[in-house]
C-alpha positions as CSV (number, residue, x, y, z in Angstrom):
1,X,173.7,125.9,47.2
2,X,174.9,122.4,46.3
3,X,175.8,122.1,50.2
4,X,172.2,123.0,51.0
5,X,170.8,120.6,48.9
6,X,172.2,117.8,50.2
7,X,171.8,118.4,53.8
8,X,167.9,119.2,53.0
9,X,168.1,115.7,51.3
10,X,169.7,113.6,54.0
11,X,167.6,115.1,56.1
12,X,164.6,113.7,53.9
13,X,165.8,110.4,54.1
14,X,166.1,110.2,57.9
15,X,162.9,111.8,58.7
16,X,160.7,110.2,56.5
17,X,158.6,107.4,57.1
18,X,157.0,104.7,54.7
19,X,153.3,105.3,55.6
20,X,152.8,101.5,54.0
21,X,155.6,100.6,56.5
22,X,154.3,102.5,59.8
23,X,150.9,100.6,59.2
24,X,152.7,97.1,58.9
25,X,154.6,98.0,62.2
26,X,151.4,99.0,63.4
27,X,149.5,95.4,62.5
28,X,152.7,93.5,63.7
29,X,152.4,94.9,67.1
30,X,149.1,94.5,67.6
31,X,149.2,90.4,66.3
32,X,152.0,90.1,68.9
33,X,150.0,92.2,71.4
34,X,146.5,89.9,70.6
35,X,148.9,86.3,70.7
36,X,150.5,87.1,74.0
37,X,147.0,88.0,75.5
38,X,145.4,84.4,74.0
39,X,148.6,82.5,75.4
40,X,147.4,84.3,78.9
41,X,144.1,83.2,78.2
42,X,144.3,79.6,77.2
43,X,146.2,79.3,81.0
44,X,144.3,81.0,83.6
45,X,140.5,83.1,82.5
46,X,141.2,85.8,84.3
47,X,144.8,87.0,83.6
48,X,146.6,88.4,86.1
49,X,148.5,91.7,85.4
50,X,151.2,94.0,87.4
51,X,152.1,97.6,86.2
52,X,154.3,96.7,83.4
53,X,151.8,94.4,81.5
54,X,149.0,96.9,82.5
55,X,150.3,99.8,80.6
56,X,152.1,97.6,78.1
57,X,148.8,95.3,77.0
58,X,146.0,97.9,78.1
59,X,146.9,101.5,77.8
60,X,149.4,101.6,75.2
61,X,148.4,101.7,71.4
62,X,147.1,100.0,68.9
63,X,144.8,97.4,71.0
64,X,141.5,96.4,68.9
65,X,140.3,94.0,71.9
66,X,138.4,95.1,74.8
67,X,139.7,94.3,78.7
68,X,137.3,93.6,81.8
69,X,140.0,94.3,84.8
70,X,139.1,93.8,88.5
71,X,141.0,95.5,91.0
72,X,141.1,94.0,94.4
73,X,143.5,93.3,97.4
74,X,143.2,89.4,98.0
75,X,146.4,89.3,99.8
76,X,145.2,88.0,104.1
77,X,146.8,91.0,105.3
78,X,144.2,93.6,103.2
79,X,141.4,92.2,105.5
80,X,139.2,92.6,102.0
81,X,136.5,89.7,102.5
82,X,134.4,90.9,99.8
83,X,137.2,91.1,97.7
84,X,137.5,87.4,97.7
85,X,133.9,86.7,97.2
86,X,133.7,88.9,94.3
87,X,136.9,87.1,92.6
88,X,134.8,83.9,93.0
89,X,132.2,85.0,90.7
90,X,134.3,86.9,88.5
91,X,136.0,83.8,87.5
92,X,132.8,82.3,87.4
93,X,132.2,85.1,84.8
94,X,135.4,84.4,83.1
95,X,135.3,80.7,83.0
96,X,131.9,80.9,81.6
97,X,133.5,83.1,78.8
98,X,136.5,81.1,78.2
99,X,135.1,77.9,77.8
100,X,132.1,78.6,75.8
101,X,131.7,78.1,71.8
102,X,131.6,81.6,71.3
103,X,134.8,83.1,73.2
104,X,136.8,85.2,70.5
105,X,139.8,87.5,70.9
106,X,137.1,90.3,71.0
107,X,137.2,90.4,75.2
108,X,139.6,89.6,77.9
109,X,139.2,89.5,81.3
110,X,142.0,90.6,84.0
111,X,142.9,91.2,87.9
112,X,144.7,93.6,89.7
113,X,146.1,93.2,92.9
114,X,147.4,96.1,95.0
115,X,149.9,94.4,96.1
116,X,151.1,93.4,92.5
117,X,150.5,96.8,91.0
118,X,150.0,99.6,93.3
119,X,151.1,102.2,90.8
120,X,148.3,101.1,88.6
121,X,145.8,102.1,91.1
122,X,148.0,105.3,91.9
123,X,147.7,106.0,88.0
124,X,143.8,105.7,88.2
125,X,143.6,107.3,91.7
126,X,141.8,104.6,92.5
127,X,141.4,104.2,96.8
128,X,138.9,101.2,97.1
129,X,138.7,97.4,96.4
130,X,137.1,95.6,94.5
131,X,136.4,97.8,91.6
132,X,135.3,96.4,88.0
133,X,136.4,99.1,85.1
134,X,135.8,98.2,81.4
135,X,138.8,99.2,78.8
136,X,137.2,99.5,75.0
137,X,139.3,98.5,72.2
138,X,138.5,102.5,70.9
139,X,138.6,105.7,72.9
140,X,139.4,106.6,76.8
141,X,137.0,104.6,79.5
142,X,133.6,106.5,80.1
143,X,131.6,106.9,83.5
144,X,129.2,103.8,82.1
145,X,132.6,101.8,82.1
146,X,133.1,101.5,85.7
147,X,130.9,99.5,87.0
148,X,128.1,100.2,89.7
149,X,128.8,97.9,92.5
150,X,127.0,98.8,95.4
151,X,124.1,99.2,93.2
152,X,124.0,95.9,91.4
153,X,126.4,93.9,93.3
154,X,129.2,91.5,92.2
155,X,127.0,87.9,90.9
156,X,128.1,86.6,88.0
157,X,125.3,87.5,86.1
158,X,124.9,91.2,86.9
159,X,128.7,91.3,85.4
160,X,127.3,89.7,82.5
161,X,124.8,92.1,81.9
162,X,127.2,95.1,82.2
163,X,129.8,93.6,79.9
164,X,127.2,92.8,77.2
165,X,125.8,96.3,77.8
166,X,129.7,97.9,77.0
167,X,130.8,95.3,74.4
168,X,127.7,93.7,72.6
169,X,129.0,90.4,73.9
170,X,126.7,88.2,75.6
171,X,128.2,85.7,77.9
172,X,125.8,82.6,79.2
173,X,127.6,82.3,83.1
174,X,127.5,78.7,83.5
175,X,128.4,77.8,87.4
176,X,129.7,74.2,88.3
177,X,127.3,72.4,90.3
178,X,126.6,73.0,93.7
179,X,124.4,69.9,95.7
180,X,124.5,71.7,98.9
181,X,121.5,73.0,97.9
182,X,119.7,69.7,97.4
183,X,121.4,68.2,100.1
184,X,119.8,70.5,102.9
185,X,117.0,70.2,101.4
186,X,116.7,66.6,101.6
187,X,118.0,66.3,104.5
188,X,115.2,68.6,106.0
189,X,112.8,66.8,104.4
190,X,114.2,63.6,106.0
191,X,113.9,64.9,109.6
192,X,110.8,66.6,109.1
193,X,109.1,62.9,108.0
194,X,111.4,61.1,110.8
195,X,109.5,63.4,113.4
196,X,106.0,62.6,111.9
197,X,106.9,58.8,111.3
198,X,107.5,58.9,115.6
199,X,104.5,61.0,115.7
200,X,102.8,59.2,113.5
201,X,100.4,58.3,116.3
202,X,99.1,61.9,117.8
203,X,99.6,64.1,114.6
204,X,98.0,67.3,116.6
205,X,101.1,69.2,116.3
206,X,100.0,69.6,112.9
207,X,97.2,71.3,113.6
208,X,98.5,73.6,116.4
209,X,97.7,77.2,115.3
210,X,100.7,78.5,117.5
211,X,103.2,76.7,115.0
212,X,101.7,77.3,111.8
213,X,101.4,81.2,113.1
214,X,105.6,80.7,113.8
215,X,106.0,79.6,110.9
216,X,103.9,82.4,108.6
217,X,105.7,84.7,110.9
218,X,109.5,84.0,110.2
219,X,108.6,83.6,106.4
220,X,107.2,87.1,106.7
221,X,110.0,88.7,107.9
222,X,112.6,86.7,105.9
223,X,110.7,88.1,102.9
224,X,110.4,91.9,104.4
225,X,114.1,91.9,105.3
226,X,115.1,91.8,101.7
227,X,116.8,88.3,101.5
228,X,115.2,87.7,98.1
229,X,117.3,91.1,97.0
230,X,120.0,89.7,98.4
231,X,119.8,86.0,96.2
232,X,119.1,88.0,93.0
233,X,121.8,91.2,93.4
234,X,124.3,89.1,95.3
235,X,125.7,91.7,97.6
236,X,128.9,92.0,99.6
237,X,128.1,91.4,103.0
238,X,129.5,94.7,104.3
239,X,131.7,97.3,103.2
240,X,135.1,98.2,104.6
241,X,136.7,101.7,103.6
242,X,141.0,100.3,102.4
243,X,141.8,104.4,103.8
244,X,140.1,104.2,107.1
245,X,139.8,100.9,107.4
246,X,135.9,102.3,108.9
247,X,133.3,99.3,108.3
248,X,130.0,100.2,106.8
249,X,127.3,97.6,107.3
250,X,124.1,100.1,106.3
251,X,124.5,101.4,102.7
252,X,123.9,105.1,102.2
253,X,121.8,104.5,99.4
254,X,118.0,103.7,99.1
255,X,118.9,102.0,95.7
256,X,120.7,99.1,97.3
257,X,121.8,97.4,100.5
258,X,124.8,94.8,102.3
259,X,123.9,91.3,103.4
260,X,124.6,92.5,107.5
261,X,121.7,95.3,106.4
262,X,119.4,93.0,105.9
263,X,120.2,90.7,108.8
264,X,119.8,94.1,111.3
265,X,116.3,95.3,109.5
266,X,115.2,91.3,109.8
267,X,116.3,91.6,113.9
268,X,115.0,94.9,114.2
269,X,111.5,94.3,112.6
270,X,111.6,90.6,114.9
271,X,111.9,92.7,117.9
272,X,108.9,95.0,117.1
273,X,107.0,92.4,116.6
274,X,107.7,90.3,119.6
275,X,107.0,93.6,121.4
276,X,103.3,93.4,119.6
277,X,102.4,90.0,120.7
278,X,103.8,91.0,124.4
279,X,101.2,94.1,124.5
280,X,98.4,91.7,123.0
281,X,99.1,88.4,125.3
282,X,99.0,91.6,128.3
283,X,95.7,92.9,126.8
284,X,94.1,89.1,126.6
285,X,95.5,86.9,129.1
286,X,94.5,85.3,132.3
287,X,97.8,86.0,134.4
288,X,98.4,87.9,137.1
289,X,97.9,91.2,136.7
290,X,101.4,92.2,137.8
291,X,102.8,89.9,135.2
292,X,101.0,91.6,132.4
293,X,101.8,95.4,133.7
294,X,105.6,93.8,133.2
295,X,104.7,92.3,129.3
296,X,102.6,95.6,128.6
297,X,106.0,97.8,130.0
298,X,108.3,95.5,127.8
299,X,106.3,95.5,125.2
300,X,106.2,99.1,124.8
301,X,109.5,99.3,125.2
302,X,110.5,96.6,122.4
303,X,108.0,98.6,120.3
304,X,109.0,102.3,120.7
305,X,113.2,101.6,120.5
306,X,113.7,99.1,117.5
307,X,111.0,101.6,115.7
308,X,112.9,104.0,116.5
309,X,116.0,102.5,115.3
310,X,114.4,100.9,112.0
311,X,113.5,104.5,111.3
312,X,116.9,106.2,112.0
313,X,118.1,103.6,109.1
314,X,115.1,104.6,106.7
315,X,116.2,108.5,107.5
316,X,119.8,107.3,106.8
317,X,119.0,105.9,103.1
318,X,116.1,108.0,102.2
319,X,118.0,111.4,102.2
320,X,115.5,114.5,103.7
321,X,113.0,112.1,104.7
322,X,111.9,114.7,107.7
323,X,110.3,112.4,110.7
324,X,112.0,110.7,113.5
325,X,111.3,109.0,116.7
326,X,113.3,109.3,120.0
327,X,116.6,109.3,117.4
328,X,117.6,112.2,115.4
């Protein structure tokens, strides 16, 4: 019995555990864990993490800070373009966070390269680059926490919005000055009063309904073609599938669209319309009549293929929209 006893008490002592001394463990951890992540921080915005340092600073308990993480491919041989341009405005994003009067240890922000930690994107069966996921300082990552970007593209200031919509922290994304801007402008400016200074003389130009119709008409279909979607979204320019290395330059969805989009709709809707002004100049001019049977055949044809086309890319994004013309 006295045998008994004793084992059941040295087993006691090597099992138990000062609950005042696991917590202390606990908070020493986590302040050694919050310091290294600082140290990071006061050296580069966005710190740059492998597997060991992922699973060590970011999955593993206790963490009571949250972490931003992009996961790209920048490496040349990945091909990833818009991986690159999204990194630009991520730092933007971070830089803006990092140096402003309000940065705390509450938020850090992070990369992952592929090429640096391809077993973290194996853990997260993750198959596509760039992809922004939000870790909270309590609980697992939710569907909310990865973030939407084909929807709201990568600008600096739709991240913003989406990390102050997961973490209550509102970030003012401060960019450094760009004066190409300004530049072209004044620079356009300066030829466009160097050609009326030499003009200054017959000024009828201005006044030529032919230019001024030109000009309404290229604003027109700058504006149609979604460029202005384009300045405020800040879209990659096209998407390229890291699996099948397939290049997607219409987006399947009606609830957003790539830069090269954009530039096909502005050609497609340019080419219908050169096709109307080829069926009106045939229906009103004084040429020869076999000249305007050859503008009234092209401009059908203009008119009745890009159509066509601009409506096989509405059917593509509007899913069971149920016309077509000439294309399925």
């Amino acid at each position: 019995m006295f045998v008994k006893l004793l084992i059941w008490l040295f087993l006691v002592i090597i099992f138990y555990h000062d609950p005042a001394d696991a917590q202390k463990k606990k908070e020493t951890l986590l302040s050694e864990k919050l310091t290294q992540m600082m140290e990071w921080a006061s050296k580069r915005s966005v710190i740059r993490m492998n597997g060991d340092k992922f699973r060590r600073f970011v999955k593993a308990p206790p963490r009571n800070y949250s972490v931003v993480i992009m996961f790209t491919a920048l490496q040349p041989q990945r091909q990833c373009g818009v991986c690159r341009q999204a990194d630009e405005e991520f730092q933007v994003l971070a830089n803006s966070w990092r140096y402003s009067s309000a940065f705390t240890n509450k938020v850090f922000f992070a990369s992952v390269d592929f090429d640096e930690g391809s077993d973290v994107f194996q853990m997260l069966s993750m198959n596509s680059a760039p992809t922004f996921l939000h870790f909270p300082s309590k609980g697992k990552p939710r569907r909310s926490d990865t973030y939407e970007l084909q929807v709201r593209g990568f600008a600096a200031e739709q991240l913003a919005r989406w990390v102050a919509d997961r973490t209550d922290v509102q970030i003012r994304v401060i960019r450094p000055p760009n004066y190409a801007g300004p530049l072209l402008l004044g620079f356009l400016l300066a030829v466009i009063g160097g050609l009326a200074y030499l003009r200054r003389h017959n000024l009828e130009f201005l006044f030529n309904k032919n230019v001024w119709a030109f000009s309404a008409l290229c604003f027109v279909l700058i504006m149609t073609s979604g460029q202005m979607w384009n300045h405020i979204r800040g879209p990659p320019y096209a998407h390229k599938n890291p699996s099948t290395g397939q290049v997607s330059y219409i987006h399947g969805s009606s609830q957003a669209q790539f830069v090269a989009e954009t530039h096909i709709v502005l050609l497609f809707n340019a080419a219908v319309t050169m096709g109307m002004v080829l069926l009106c100049e045939a229906a009103t001019s004084d040429m020869d009549i076999g000249k305007r049977k050859i503008m009234c055949v092209a401009g059908i044809g203009l008119v009745m293929l890009f159509f066509s086309w601009l409506l096989s890319i509405f059917r593509a994004k509007y899913h069971g929209y149920p016309y077509s013309f000439l294309m399925g």
